[in-house]
C-alpha positions as a LaTeX table, in Angstrom:
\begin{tabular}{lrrr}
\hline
Residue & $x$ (\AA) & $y$ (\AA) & $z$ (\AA) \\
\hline
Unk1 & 34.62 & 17.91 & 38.84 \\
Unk2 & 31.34 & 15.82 & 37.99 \\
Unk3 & 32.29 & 12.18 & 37.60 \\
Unk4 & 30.65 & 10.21 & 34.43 \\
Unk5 & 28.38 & 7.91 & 36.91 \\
Unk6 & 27.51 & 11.40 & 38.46 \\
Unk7 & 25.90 & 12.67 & 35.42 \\
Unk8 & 24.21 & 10.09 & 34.65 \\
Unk9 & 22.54 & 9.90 & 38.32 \\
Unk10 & 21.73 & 13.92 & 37.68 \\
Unk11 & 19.80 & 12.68 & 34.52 \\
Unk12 & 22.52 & 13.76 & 31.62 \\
Unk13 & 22.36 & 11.62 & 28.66 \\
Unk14 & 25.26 & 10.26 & 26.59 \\
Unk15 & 26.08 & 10.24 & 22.92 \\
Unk16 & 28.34 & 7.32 & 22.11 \\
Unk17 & 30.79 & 6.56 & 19.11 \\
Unk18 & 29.58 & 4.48 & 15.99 \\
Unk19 & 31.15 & 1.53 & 14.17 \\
Unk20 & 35.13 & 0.92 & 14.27 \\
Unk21 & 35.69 & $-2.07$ & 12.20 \\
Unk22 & 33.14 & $-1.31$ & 9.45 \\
Unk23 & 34.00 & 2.36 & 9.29 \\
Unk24 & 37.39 & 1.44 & 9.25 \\
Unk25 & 36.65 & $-1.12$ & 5.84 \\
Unk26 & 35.20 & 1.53 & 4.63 \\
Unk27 & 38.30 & 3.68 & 4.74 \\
Unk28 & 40.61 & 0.55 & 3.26 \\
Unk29 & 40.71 & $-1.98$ & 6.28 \\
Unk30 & 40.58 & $-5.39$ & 4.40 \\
Unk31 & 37.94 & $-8.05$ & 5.13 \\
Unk32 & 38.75 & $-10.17$ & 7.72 \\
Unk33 & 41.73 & $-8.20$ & 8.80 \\
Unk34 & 42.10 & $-7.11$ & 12.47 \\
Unk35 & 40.63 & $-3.55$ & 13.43 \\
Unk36 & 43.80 & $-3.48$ & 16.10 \\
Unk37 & 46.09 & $-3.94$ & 13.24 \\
Unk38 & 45.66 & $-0.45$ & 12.50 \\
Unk39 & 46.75 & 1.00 & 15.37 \\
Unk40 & 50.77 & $-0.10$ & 14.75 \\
Unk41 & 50.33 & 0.43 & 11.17 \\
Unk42 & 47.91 & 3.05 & 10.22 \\
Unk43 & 47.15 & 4.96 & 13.62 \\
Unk44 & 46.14 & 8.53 & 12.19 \\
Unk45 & 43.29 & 6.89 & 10.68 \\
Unk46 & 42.05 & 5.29 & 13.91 \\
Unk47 & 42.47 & 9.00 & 15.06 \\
Unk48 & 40.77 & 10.21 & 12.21 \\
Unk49 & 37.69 & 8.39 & 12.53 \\
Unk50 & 37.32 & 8.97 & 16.07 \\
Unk51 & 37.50 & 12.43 & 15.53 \\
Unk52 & 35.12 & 12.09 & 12.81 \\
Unk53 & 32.87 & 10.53 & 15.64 \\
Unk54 & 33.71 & 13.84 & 18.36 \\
Unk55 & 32.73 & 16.36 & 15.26 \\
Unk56 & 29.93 & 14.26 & 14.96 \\
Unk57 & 28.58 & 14.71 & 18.38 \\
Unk58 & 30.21 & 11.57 & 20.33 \\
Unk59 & 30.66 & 12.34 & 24.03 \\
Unk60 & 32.55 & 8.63 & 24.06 \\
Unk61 & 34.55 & 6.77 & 22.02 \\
Unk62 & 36.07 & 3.45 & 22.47 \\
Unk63 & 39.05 & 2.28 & 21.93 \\
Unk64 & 40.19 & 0.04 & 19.22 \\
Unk65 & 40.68 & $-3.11$ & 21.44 \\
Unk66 & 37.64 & $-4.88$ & 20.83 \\
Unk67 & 40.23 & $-7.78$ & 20.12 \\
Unk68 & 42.70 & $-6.81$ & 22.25 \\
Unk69 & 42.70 & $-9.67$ & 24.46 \\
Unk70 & 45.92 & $-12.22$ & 24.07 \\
Unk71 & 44.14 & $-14.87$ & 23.18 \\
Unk72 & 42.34 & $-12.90$ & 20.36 \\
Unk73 & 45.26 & $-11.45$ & 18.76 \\
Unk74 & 46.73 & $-13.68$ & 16.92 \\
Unk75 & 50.01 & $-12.75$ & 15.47 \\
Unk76 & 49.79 & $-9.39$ & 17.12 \\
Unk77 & 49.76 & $-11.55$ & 20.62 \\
Unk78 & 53.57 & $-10.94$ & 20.93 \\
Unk79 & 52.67 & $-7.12$ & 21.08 \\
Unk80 & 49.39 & $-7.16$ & 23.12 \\
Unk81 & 50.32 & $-4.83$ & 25.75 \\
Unk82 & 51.73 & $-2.03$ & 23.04 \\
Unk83 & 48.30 & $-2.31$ & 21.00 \\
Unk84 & 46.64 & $-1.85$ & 23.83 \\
Unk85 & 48.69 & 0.80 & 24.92 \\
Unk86 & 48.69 & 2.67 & 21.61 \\
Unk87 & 45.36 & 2.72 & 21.42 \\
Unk88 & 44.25 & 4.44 & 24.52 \\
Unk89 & 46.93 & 7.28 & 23.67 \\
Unk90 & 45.34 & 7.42 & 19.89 \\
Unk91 & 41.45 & 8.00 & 21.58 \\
Unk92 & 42.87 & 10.55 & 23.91 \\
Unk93 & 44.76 & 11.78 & 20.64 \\
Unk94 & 41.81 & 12.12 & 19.14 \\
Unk95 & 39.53 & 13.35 & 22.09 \\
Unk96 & 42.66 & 16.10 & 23.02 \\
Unk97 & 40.52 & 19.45 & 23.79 \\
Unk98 & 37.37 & 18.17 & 24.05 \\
Unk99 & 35.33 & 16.95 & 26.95 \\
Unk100 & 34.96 & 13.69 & 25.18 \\
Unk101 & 35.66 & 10.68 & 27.39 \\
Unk102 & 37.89 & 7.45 & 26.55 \\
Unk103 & 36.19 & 4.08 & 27.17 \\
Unk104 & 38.71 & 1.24 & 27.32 \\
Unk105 & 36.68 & $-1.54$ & 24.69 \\
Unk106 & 36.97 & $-5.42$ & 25.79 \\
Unk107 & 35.16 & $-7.76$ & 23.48 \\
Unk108 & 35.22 & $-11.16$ & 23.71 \\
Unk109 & 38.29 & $-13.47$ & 23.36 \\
Unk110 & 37.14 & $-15.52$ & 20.69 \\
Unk111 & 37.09 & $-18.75$ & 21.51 \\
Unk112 & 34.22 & $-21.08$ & 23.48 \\
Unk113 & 34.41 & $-21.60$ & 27.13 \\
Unk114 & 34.72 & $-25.07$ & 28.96 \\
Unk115 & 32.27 & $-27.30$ & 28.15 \\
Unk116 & 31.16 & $-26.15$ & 24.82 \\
Unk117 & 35.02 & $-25.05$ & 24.15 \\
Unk118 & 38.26 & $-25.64$ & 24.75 \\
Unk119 & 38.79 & $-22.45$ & 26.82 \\
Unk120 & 39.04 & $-22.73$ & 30.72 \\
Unk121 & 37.14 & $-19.64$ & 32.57 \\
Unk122 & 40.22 & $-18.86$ & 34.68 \\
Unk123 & 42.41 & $-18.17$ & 31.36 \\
Unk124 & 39.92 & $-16.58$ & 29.37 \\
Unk125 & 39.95 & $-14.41$ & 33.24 \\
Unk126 & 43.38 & $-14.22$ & 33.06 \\
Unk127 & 43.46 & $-12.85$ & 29.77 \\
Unk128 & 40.93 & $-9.98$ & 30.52 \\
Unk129 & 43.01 & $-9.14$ & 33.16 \\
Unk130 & 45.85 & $-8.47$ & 31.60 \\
Unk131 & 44.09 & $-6.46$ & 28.81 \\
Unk132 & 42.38 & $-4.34$ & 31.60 \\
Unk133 & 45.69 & $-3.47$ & 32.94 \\
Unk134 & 46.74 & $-1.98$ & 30.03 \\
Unk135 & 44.07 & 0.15 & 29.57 \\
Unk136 & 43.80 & 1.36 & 33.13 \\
Unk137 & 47.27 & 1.89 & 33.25 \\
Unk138 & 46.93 & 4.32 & 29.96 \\
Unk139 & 44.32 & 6.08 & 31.19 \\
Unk140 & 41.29 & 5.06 & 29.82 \\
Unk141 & 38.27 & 6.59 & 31.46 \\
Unk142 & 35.93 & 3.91 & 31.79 \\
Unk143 & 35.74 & 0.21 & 30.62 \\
Unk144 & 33.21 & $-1.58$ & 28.39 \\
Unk145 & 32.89 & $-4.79$ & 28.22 \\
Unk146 & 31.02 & $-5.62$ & 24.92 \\
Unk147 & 29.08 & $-7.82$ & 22.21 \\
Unk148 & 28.69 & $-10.30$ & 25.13 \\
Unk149 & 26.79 & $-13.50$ & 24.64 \\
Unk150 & 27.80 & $-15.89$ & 27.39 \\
Unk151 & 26.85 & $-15.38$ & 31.15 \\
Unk152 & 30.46 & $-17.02$ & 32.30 \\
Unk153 & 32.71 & $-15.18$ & 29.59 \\
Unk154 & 31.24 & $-12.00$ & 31.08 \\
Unk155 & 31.26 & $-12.61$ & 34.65 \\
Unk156 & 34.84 & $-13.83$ & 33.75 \\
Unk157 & 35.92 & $-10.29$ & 32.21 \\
Unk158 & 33.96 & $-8.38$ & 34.94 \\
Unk159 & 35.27 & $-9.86$ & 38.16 \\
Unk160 & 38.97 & $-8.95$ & 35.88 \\
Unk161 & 37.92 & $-5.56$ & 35.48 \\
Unk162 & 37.08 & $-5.19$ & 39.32 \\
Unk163 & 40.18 & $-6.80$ & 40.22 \\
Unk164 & 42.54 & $-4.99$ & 37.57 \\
Unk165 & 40.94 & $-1.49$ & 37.07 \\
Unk166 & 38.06 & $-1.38$ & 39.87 \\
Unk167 & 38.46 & 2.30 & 40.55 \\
Unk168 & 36.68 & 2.46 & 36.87 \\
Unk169 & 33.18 & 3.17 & 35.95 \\
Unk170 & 32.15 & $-0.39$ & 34.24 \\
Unk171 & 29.78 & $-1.19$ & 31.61 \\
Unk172 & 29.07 & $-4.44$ & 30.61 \\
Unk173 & 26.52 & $-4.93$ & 26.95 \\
Unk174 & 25.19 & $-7.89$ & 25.41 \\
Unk175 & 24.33 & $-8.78$ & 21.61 \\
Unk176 & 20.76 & $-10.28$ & 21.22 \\
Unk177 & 21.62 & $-11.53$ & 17.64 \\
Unk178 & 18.50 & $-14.23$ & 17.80 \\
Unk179 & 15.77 & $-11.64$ & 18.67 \\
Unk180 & 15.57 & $-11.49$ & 22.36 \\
Unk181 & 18.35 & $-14.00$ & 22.88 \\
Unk182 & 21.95 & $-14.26$ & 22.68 \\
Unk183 & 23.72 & $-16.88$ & 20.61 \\
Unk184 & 23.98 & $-18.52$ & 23.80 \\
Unk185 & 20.08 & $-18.01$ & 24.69 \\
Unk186 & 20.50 & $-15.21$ & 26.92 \\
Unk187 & 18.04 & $-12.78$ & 27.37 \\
Unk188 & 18.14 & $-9.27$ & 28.75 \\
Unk189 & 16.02 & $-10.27$ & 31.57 \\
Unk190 & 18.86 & $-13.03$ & 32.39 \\
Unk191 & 21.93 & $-10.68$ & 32.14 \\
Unk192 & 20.27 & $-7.95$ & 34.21 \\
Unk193 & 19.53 & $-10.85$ & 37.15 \\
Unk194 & 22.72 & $-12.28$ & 36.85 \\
Unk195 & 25.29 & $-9.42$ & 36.29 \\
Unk196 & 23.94 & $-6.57$ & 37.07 \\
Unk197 & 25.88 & $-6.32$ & 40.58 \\
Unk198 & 29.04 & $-6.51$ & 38.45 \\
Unk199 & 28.32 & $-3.76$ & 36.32 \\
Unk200 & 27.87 & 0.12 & 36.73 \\
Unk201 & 25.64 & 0.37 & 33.70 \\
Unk202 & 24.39 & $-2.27$ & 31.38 \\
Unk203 & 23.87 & $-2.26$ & 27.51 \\
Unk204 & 23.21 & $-3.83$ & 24.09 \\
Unk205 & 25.22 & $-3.99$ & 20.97 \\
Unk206 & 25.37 & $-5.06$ & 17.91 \\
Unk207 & 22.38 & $-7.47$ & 17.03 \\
Unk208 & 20.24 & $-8.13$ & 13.75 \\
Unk209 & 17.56 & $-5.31$ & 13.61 \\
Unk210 & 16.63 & $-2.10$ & 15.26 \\
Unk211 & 12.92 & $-3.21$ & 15.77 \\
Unk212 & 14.71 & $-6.37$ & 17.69 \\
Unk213 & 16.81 & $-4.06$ & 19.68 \\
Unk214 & 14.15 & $-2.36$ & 20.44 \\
Unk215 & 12.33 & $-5.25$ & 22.22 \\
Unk216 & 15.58 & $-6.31$ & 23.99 \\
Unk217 & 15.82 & $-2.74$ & 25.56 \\
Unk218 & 12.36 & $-2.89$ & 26.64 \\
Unk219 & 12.85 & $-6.20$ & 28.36 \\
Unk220 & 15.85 & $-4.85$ & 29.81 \\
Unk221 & 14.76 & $-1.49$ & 31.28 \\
Unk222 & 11.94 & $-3.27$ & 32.73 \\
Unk223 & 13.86 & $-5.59$ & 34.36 \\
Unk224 & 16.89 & $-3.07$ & 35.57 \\
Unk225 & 17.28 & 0.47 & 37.38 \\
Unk226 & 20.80 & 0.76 & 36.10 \\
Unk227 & 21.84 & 3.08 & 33.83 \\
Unk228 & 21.48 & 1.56 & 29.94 \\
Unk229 & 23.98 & 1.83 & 26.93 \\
Unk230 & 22.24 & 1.54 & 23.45 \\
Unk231 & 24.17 & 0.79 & 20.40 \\
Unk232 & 22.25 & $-0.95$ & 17.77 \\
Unk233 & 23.33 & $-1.87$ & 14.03 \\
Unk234 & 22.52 & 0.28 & 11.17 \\
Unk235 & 20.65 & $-3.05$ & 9.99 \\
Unk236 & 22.74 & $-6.61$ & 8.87 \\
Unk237 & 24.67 & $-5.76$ & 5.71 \\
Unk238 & 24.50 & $-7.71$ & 2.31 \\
Unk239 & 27.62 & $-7.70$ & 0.09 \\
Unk240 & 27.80 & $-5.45$ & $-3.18$ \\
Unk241 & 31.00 & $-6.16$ & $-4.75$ \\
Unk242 & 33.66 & $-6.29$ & $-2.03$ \\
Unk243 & 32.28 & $-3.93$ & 0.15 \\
Unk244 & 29.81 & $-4.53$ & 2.56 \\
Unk245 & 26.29 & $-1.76$ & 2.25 \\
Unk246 & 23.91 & $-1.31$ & 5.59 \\
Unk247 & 20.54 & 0.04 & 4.17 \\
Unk248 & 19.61 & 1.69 & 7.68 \\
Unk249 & 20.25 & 5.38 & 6.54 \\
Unk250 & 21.10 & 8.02 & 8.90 \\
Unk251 & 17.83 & 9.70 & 9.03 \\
Unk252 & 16.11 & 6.02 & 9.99 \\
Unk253 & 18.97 & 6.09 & 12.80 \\
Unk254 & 17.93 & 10.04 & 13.63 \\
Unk255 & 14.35 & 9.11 & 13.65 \\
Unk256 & 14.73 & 5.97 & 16.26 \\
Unk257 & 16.70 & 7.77 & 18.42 \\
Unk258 & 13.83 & 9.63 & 20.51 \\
Unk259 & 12.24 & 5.64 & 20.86 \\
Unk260 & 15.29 & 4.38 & 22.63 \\
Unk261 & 15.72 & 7.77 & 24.60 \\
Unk262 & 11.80 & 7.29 & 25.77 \\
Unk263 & 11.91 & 3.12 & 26.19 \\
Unk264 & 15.08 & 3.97 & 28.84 \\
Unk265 & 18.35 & 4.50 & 26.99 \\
Unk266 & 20.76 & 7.09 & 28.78 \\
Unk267 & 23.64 & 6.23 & 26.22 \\
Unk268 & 23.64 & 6.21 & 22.91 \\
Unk269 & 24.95 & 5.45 & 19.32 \\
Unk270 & 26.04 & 2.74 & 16.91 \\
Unk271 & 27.29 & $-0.28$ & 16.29 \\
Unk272 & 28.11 & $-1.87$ & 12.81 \\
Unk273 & 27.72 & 0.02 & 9.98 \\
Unk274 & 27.17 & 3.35 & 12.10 \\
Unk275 & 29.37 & 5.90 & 9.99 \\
Unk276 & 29.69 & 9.48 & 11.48 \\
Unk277 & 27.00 & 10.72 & 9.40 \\
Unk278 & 24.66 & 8.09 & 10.96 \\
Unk279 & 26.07 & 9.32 & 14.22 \\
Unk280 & 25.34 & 13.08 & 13.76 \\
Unk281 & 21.12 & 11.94 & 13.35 \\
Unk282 & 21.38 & 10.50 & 16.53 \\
Unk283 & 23.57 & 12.87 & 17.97 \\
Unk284 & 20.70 & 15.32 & 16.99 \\
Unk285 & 17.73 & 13.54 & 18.68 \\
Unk286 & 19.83 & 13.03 & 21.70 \\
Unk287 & 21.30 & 16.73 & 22.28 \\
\hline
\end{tabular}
């Protein structure tokens, strides 16, 4: 059987998922409530929107354990490992009969590193550790480490993944929400130099606009030969009501797609505010 890092060395390119926590708010989440929340008390419709995302032509979905660390739990910290492990068997739930591959998600923990925090790089280590454990050890496919903005939080959750779960493909993607720069100042050009012999493939999330994604995957290809993971926002959002509207329609997502395919993108999908519908356009330009 072709492995995932196989295919993309033979040239095959990938449609990601789209939004979790947004699509999920959409659907009756409350703002400011925990995605992972969810998956102990409403898991069908984690299941349901990742299906949603398959039908729409995903050939990965992550799971919902962008929070999933300990530290970024909260109340749900008692029952880390069970969220973690629920999770995983809700994707492959969802992905059951399909060639569509689970990717074990690992954002951030939350919290500032030593010295502009109170966090100490061996815990917040520690802590990604643990949470790749419990992924590996339910079977995720691959692992993505995401919506990174620090060079030492994501060294710290790569050299875990290696050391937890190192028989997995790892991808490792960074969120340019000042243009061309991290919150931290990072640019692409920085992460590729100074990560990319962590990573199998590296990416971009999240971010402010698709014309400023755009420029952060062209400094990125340019300054990597590893395989790239796209996932831009549909846009920032403004606030009608209580709900929160993305004016990036799918058709503007459909219609980009073909740029990030031809500036170097081999994976590709959404990030907040990337419904299935969105997802489909792209799926449309990538397939």
């Amino acid at each position: 059987m072709t492995t995932f890092m196989e295919q993309l060395s033979a040239g095959k390119k990938f449609v990601t998922d789209g939004a979790t926590g947004t699509n999920l708010q959409q659907r009756g989440l409350g703002l400011g409530v925990a995605p992972e929340t969810w998956v102990l008390e409403r898991p069908q419709e984690i299941v349901r929107l990742q299906r949603d995302f398959i039908a729409a032509g995903a050939d990965i979905i992550l799971t919902c354990t962008f929070g999933g660390t300990r530290l970024r739990l909260g109340e749900l910290a008692p029952r880390a490992a069970e969220v973690n492990a629920q999770a995983v068997a809700l994707a492959k739930e969802a992905a059951a009969g399909t060639d569509t591959l689970v990717a074990g998600s690992i954002g951030p923990t939350g919290q500032m590193l030593q010295p502009y925090g109170p966090l100490e790089e061996s815990a917040a280590e520690a802590a990604f550790a643990e949470q790749v454990r419990w992924l590996a050890e339910a079977g995720v496919d691959l692992l993505v480490v995401e919506t990174q903005f620090d060079i030492a939080e994501a060294k710290a959750a790569l050299r875990a993944a290696r050391a937890a779960g190192g028989w997995l493909p790892l991808l490792c993607s960074f969120s340019y929400d000042r243009g061309v720069r991290t919150m931290m100042g990072v640019r692409p050009s920085q992460m590729a130099a100074e990560i990319g012999d962590l990573a199998d493939v590296l990416g971009i999330n999240c971010g402010r606009s698709l014309d400023e994604n755009e420029k952060a995957l062209s400094e990125l290809r340019a300054a990597t030969l590893k395989p790239i993971w796209f996932k831009p926002n549909a846009g920032l959002p403004r606030t009608v009501g209580e709900s929160l509207v993305y004016d990036v329609t799918p058709a503007m997502m459909g219609e980009r797609a073909p740029r990030w395919l031809a500036a170097g993108a081999e994976l590709i999908g959404g990030c907040c505010g990337t419904s299935p519908e969105h997802l489909a356009e792209i799926a449309k330009a990538v397939k």
